[in-house]
LUMVO-7586 format. One record per atom (N, C-alpha, C): residue in three letters; x negated, y, z. Coordinates in steps of 0.1 Angstrom, whole numbers, plus 5000, padded with zeros to 4 digits. Layout:
residues N
ALAXYZ/...
This chain:
residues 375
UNK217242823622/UNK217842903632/UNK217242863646/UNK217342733647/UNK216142713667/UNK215242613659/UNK214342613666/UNK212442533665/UNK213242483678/UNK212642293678/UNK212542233693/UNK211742173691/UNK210742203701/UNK209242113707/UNK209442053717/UNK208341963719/UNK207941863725/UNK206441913731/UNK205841853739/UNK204741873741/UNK204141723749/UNK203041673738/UNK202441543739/UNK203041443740/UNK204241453734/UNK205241383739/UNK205641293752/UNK205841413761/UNK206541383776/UNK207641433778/UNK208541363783/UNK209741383787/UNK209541483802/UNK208741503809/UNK208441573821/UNK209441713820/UNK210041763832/UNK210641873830/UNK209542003829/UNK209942133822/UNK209442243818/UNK209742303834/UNK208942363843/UNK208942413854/UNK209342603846/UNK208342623841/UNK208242783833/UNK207042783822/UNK207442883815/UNK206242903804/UNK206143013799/UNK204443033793/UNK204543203786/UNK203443223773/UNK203843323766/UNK203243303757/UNK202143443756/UNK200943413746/UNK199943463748/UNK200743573737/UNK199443713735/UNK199843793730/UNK200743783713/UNK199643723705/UNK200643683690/UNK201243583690/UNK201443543703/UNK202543373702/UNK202143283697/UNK200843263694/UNK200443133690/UNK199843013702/UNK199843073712/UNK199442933725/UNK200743023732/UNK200642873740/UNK201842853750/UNK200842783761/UNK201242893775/UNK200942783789/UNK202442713798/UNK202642583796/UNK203442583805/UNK202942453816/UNK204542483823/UNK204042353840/UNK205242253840/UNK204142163836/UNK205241983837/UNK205741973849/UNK206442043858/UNK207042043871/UNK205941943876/UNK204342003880/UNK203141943886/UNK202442053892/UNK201342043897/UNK200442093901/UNK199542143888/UNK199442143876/UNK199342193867/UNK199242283858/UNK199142353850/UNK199342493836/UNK199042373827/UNK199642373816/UNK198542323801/UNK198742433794/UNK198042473786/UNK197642553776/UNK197542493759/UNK198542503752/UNK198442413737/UNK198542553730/UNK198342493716/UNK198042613702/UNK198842523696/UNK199642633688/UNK200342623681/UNK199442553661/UNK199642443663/UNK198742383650/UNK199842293644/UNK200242393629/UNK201342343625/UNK202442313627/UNK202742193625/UNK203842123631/UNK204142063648/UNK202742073649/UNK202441983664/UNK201542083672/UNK201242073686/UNK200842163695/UNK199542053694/UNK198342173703/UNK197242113707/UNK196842163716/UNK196642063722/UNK196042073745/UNK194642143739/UNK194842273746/UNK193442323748/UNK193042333758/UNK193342323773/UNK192742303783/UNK193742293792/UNK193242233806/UNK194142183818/UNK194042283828/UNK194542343834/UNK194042463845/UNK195142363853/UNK194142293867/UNK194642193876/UNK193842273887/UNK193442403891/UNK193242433905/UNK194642413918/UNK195542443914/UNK196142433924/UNK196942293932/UNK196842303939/UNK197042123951/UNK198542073946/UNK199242203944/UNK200942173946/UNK202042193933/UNK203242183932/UNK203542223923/UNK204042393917/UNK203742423905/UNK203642563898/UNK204642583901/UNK204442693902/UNK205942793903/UNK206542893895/UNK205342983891/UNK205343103881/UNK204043063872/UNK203943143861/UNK203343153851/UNK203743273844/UNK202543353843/UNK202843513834/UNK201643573825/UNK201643553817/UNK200043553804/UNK200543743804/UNK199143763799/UNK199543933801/UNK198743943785/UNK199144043775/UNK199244073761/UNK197944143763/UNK198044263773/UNK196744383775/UNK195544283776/UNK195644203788/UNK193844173789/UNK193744003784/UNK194843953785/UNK195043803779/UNK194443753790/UNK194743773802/UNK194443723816/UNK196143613818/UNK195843523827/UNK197143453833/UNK197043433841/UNK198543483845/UNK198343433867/UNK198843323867/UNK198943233877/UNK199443123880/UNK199843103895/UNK200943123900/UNK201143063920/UNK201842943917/UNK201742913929/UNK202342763933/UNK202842763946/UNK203342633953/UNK203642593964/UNK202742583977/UNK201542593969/UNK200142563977/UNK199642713983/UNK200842803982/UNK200442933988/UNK199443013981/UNK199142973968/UNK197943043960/UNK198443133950/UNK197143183941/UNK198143253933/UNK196243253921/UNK195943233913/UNK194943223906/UNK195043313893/UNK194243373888/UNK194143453879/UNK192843373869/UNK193543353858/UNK192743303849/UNK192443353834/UNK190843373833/UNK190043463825/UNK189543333811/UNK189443353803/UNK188243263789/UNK186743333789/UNK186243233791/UNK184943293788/UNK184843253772/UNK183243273771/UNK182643283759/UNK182943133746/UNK183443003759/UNK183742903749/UNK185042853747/UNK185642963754/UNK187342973748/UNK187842873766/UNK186942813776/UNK187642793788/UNK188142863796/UNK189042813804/UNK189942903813/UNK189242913825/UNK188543023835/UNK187943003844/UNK188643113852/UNK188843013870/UNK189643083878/UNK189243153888/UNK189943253890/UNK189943343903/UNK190443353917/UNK190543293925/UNK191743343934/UNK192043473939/UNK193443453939/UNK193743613950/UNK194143603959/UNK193843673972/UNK193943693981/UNK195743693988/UNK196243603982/UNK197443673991/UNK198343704005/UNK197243644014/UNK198243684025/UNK199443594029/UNK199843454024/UNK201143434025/UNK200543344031/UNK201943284042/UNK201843144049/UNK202943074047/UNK203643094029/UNK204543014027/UNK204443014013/UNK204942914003/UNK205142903991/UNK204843023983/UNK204643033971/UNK204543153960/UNK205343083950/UNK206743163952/UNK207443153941/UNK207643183928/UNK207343313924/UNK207343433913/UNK206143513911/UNK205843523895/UNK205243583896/UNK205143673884/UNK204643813883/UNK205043873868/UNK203744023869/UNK203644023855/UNK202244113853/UNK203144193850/UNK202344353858/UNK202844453851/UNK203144513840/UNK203444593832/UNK203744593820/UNK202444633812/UNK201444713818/UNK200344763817/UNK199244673818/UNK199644553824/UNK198344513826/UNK197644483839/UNK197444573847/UNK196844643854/UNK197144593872/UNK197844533872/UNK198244463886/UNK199444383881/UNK200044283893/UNK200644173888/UNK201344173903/UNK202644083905/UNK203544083919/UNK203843953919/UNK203743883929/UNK204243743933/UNK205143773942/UNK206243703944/UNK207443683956/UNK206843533963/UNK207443543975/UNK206843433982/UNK208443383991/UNK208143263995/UNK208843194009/UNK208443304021/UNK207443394023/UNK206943414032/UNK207943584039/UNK208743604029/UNK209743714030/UNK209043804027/UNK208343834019/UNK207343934013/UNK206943943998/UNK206544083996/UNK206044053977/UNK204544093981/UNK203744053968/UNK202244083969/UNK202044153959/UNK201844293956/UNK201244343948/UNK199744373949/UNK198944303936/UNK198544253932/UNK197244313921/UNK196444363928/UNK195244433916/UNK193944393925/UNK193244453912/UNK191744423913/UNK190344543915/UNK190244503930/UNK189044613932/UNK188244573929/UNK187144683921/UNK186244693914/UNK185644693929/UNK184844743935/UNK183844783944/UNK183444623950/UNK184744543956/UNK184344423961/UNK184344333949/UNK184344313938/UNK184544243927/UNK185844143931/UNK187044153935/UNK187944043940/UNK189244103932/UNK190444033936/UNK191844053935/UNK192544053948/UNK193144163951/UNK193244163966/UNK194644233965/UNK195744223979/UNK197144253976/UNK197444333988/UNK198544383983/UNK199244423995/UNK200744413998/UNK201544404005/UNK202544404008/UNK203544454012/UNK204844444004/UNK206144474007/UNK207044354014/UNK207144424029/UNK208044334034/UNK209244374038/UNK209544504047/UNK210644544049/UNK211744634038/UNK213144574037/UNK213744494046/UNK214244334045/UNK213244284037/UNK213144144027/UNK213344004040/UNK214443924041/UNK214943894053/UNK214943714051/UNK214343684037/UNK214143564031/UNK213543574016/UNK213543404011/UNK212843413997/UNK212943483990/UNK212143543984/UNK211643603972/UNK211643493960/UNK212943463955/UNK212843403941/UNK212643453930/UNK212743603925/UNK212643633915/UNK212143753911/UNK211143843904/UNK210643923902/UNK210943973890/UNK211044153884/UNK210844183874/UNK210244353874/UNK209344413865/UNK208944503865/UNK209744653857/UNK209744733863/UNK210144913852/UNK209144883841/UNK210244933833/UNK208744983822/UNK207645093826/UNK208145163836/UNK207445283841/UNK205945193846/UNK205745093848/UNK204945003858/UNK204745063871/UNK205645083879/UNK205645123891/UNK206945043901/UNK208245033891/UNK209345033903/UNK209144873898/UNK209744793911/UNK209944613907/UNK211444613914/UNK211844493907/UNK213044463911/UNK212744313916/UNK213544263928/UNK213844163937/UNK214744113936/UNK214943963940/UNK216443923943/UNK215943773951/UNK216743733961/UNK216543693968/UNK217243593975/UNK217143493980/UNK218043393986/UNK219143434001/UNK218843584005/UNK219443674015/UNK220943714007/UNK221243693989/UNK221943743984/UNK221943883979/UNK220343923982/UNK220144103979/UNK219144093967/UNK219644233964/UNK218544273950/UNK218244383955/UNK216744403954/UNK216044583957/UNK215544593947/UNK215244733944/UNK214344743937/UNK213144853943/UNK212444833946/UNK210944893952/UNK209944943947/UNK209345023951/UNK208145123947/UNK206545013948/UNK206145003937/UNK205044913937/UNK203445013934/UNK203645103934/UNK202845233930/UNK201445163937/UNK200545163936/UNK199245163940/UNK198445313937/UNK197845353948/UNK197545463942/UNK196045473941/UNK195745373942/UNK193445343940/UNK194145323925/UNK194645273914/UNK194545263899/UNK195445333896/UNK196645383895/UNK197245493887/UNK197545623895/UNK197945673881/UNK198245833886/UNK199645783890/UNK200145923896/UNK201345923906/UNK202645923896/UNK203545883898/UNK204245833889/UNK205545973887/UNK206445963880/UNK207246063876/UNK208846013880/UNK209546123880/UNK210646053886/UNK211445983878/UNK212145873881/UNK213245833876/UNK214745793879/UNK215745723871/UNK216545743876/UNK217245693888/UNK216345583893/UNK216245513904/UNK215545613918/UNK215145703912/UNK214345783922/UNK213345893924/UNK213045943934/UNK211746003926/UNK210646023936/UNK210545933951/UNK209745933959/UNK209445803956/UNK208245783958/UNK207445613956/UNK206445583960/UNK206345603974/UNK204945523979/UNK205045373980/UNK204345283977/UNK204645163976/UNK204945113993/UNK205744973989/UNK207044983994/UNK208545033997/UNK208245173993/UNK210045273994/UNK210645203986/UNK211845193996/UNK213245083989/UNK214045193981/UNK214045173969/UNK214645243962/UNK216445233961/UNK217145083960/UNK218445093961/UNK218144933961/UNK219544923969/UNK219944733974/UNK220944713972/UNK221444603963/UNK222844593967/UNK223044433969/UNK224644403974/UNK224344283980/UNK225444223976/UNK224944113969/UNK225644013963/UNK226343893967/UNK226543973980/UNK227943833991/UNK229043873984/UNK229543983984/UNK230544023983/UNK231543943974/UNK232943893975/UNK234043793969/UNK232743643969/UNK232143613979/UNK231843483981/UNK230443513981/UNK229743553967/UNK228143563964/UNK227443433961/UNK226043483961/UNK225443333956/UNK223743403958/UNK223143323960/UNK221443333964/UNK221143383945/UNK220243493944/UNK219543543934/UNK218443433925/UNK218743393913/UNK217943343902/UNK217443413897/UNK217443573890/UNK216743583880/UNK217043753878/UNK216643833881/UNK216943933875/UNK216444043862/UNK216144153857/UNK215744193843/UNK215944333843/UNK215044413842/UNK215444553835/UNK215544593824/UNK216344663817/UNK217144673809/UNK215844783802/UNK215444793788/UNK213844823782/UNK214344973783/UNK215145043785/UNK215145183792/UNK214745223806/UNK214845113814/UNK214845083826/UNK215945143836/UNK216845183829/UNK217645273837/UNK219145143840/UNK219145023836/UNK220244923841/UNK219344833844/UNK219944753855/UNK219344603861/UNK220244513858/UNK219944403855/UNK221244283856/UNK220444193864/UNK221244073869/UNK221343973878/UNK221643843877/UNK221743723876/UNK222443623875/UNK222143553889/UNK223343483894/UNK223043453909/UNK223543323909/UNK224143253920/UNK224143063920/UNK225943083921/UNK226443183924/UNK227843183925/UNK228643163907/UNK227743183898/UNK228343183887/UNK228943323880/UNK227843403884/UNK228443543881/UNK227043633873/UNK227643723863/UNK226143813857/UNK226543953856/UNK225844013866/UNK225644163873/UNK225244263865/UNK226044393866/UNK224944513856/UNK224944573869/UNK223644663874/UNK224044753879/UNK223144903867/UNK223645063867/UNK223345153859/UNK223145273868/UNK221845283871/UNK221545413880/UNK222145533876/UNK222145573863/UNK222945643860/UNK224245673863/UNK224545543869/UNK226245623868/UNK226145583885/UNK225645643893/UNK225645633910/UNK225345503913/UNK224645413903/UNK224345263905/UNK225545203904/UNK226545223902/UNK227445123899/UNK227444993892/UNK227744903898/UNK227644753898/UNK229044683889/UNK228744653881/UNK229944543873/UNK229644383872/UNK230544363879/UNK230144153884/UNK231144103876/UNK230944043865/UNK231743933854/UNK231243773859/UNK232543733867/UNK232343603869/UNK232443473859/UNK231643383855/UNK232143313841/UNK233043213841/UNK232843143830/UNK233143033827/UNK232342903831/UNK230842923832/UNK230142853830/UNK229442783845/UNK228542683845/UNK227342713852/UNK226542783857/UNK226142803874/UNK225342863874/UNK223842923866/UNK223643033861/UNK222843093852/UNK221243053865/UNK219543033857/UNK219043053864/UNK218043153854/UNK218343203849/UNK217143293837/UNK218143423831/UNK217643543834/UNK218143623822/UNK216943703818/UNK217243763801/UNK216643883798/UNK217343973792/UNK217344073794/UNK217644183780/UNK216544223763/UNK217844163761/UNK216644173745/UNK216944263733/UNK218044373743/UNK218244493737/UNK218544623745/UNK218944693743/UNK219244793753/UNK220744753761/UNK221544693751/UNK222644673751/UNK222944513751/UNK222444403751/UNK222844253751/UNK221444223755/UNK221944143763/UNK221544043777/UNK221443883773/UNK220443763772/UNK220643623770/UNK220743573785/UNK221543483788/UNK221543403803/UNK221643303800/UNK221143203806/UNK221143013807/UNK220742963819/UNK220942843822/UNK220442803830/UNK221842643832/UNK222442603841/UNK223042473843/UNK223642373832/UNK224342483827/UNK225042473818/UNK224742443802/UNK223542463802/UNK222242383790/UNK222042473781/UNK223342563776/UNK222942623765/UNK223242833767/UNK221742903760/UNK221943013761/UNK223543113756/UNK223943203765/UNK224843293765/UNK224643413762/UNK225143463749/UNK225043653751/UNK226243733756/UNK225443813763/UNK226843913772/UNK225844033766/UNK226944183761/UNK227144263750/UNK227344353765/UNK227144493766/UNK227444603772/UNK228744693768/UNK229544673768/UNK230544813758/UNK230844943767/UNK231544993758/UNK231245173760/UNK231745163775/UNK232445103785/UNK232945123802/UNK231345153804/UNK230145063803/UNK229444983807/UNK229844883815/UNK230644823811/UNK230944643816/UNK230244553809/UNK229944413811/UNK229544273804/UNK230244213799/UNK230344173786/UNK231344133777/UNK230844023773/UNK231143873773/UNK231043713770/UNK230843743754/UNK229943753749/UNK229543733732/UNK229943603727/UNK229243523737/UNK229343353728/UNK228243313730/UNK228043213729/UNK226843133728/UNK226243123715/UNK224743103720/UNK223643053709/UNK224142943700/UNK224242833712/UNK223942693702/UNK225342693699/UNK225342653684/UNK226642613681/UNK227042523677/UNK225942403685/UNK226542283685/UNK227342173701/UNK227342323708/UNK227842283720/UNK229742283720/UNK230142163725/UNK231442103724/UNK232342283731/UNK233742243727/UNK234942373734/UNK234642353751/UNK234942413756/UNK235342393772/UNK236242243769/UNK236442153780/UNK237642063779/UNK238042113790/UNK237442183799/UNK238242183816/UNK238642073823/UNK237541983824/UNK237141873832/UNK237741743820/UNK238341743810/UNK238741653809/UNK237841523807/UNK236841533804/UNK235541453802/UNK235441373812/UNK235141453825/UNK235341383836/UNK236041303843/UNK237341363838/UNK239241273842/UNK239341123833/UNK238741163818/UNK238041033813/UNK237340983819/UNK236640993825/UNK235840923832/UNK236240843842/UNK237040853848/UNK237440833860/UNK238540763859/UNK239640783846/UNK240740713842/UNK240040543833/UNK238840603832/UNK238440453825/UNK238040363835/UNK237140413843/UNK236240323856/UNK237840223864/UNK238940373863/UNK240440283874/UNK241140173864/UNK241240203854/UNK241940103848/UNK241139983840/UNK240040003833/UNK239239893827/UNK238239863839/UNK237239923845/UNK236339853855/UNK235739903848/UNK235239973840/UNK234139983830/UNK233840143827/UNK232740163825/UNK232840343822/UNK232040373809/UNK232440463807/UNK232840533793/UNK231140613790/UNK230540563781/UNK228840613780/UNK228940693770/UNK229940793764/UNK229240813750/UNK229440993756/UNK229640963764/UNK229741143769/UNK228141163778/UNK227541053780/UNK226041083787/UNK225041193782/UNK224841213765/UNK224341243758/UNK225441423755/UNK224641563762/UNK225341623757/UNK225041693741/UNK226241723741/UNK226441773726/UNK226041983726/UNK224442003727/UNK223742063729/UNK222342043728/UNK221342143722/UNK220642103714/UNK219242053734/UNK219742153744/UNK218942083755/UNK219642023762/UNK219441903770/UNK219841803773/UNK219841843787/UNK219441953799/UNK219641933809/UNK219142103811/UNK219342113821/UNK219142283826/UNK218442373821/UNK218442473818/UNK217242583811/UNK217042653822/UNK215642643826/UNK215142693836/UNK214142823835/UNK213942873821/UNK213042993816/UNK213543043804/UNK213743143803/UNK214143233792/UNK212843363789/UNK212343323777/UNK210943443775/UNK211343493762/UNK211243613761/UNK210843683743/UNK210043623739/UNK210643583727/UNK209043513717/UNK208943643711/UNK209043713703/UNK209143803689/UNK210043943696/UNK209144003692/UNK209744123697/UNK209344173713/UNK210644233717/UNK210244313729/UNK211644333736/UNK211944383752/UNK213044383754/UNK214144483746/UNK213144593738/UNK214544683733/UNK214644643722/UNK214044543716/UNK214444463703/UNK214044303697/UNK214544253706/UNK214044093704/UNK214744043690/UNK213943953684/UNK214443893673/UNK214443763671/UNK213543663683/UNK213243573687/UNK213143533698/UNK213943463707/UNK213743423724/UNK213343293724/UNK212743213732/UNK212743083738/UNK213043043750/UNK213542893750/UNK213942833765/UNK213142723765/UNK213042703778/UNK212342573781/UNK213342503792/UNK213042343799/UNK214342303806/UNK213542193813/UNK214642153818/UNK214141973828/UNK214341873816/UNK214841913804/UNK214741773794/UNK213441793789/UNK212341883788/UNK211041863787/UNK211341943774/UNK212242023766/UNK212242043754/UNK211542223755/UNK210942273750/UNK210942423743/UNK211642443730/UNK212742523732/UNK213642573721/UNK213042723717/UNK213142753704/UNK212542903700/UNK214342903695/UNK214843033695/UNK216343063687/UNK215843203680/UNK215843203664/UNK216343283660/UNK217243413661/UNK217443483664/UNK218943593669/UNK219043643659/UNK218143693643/UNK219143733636/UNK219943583627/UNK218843503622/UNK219843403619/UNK221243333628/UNK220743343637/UNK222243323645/UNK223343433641/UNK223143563645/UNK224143613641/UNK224543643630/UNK223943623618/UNK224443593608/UNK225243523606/UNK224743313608/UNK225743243606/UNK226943213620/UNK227043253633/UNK227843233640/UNK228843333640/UNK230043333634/UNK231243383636/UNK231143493647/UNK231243623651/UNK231843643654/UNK230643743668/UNK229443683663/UNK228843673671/UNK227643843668/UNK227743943680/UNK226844043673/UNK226144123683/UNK224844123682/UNK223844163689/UNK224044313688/UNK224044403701/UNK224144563698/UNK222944613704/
């Protein structure tokens, strides 16, 4: 039901990671200045090369299926595109981007064909390649973007991107380039799109709010979800006048979601172990259950009241709760399809700060978990 790797055996935390087109190499970043690149050989991985251009530490990482190109930004304001030559090495490009602050995010079109970084710099960089000057060169969406750019995701149409942001806003924006594609068609987000036009915002203060981790479009592209630091996971559905449904949880702030159906959503992030939330016929978000099923009931603090009742009365504190009872031991900080695609995943992976990559099965899971069903 879940695969858990290791990689060279280091405990280092998983920054993000991606996988090449048939899933057999994996690039990810030891929360460094780093990419490694391993193949999947048997039971055990193998380092196929170090891509160490950049000064600072990684931030994004996004392998693209169409050309098997990989971007890579960092903190060091860069953003590098990397090609194999003829002896299977990774040899790098820079792009041009314009920023005078960190490069947070970063995600290839669905096509291939251009790629978008979010930055510290209150701006996105979209992201292609002119042929005439032989370079990678960007342009920019800034207004009305009023802080970081944490999180990126693309339409399937490869035109509209969605935002979310430490301002508490999600947009979603016209990324059209019009030197490589034809002019795009309407949809239900819109039907004007010169790059840049703010297609719809909404703002996620509202009943307290929380700065934007991760957002996703839904493989119709017609729903967006959200997960934010307030502990809440967002639908919004153009179709129905964009209306927004905010289900606050139980859990930990989420920092990763995807949709891995038209209709169910996976979110993780503090709380260690992946969540499915189900769409039903309102279009509301409905708590499925979790993946791992070897994560303890809620106690509602009581772990901690132990804690605290042992340190007052013995002087001594209680260690067998250090170790949780979950198969990752500390935050999941990336959620990617392994298998499949957003309107039909059959296999996702997480990676975390315990240094682990988990692959989960979804139909053996819902098989053997009670109760548990993917729509």
């Amino acid at each position: 039901m879940t695969e858990q790797h290791r990689f060279g055996g280091s405990v280092n935390p998983i920054t993000c990671h991606a996988w090449n087109g048939d899933r057999s190499q994996i690039a990810i970043s030891p929360n460094n200045n780093e990419v490694q690149v391993y193949k999947h050989s048997g039971a055990d991985w193998k380092l196929l090369d170090t891509l160490n251009k950049h000064d600072l530490r990684v931030m994004g990482i996004d392998w693209s299926p169409n050309s098997n190109r990989i971007v890579t930004c960092a903190a060091d304001r860069n953003a590098y595109v990397w090609t194999q030559d003829e002896t299977g090495k990774w040899k790098p490009t820079l792009v041009f981007l314009r920023i005078n602050r960190a490069a947070t995010c970063v995600k290839w079109s669905p096509n291939g064909n251009k790629f978008a970084v979010g930055s510290g710099a209150r701006l996105i960089s979209i992201c292609y390649f002119e042929q005439e000057n032989d370079w990678w060169v960007s342009k920019h969406i800034k207004k009305p973007i009023r802080s970081t750019v944490t999180t990126i995701d693309w339409h399937p149409n490869n035109v509209l991107l969605a935002s979310g942001s430490t301002d508490y806003k999600i947009r979603v924006f016209s990324g059209y380039i019009k030197d490589i594609e034809k002019t795009p068609e309407a949809t239900a987000w819109g039907s004007k799109m010169p790059l840049g036009q703010l297609m719809v915002e909404f703002n996620n203060s509202n009943a307290g709010g929380g700065w934007v981790q991760s957002v996703t479009f839904s493989p119709d592209g017609n729903k967006l979800c959200w997960v934010s630091h307030d502990s809440t996971i967002n639908l919004a559905d153009a179709t129905k006048g964009n209306a927004v449904h905010k289900l606050r949880t139980k859990y930990l702030p989420f920092l990763s979601c995807s949709f891995i159906s038209n209709k169910s959503i996976v979110a993780a992030g503090h709380s260690c172990v992946p969540i499915l939330y189900c769409i039903n016929s309102n279009g509301e978000l409905v708590d499925s259950g979790r993946l791992d099923t070897s994560q303890k009931k809620d106690t509602g603090g009581l772990s901690a009241m132990k804690m605290f009742h042992s340190l007052d009365k013995q002087a001594r504190l209680e260690t067998n709760d250090t170790n949780l009872d979950s198969i990752h031991q500390n935050a999941i900080t990336c959620v990617c399809i392994h298998t499949g695609n957003k309107a039909k995943a059959t296999k996702i992976s997480t990676s975390g700060l315990d240094g682990q990559l988990v692959i989960w099965d979804l139909n053996s899971l819902e098989r053997s978990i009670q109760g548990l069903k993917i729509e």
